[in-house]
C-alpha positions in Angstrom: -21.3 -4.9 -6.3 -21.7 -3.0 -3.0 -19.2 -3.6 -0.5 -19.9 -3.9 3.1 -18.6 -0.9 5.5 -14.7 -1.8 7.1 -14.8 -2.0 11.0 -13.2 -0.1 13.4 -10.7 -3.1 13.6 -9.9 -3.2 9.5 -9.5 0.4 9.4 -6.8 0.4 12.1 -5.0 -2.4 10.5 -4.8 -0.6 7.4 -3.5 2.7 8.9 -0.7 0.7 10.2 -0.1 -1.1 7.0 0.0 2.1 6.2 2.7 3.4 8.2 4.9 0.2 7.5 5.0 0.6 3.5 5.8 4.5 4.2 8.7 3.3 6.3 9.7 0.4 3.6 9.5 3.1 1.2 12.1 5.2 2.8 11.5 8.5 0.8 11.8 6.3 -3.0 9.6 7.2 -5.5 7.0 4.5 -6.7 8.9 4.2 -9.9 11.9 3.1 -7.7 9.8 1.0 -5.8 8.1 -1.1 -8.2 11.9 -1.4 -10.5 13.2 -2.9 -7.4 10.2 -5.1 -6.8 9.8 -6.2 -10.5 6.6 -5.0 -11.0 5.0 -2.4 -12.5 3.9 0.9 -11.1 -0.1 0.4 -11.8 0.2 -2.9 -10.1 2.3 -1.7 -6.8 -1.1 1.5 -6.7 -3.4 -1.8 -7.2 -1.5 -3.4 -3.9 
């Protein structure tokens, strides 16, 4: 399956996605993360 290129406009939303799960994340590791979230570590890298 080939995936179509992201636009200008997806690729900015991203980066601040981005920024806002940095900021949510507030220097924890992912392992502290994803305990506090209930879920796994491989499924917090698949989000």
């Amino acid at each position: 399956m080939v995936r179509e290129p992201l636009s200008a406009d997806q690729i900015e939303r991203g980066c601040a996605l981005v920024a806002l799960l940095r900021q949510a994340r507030a220097g924890r590791t992912m392992v502290d993360v994803a305990r506090c979230a209930g879920i796994s570590v491989e499924t917090l890298r698949k989000i």
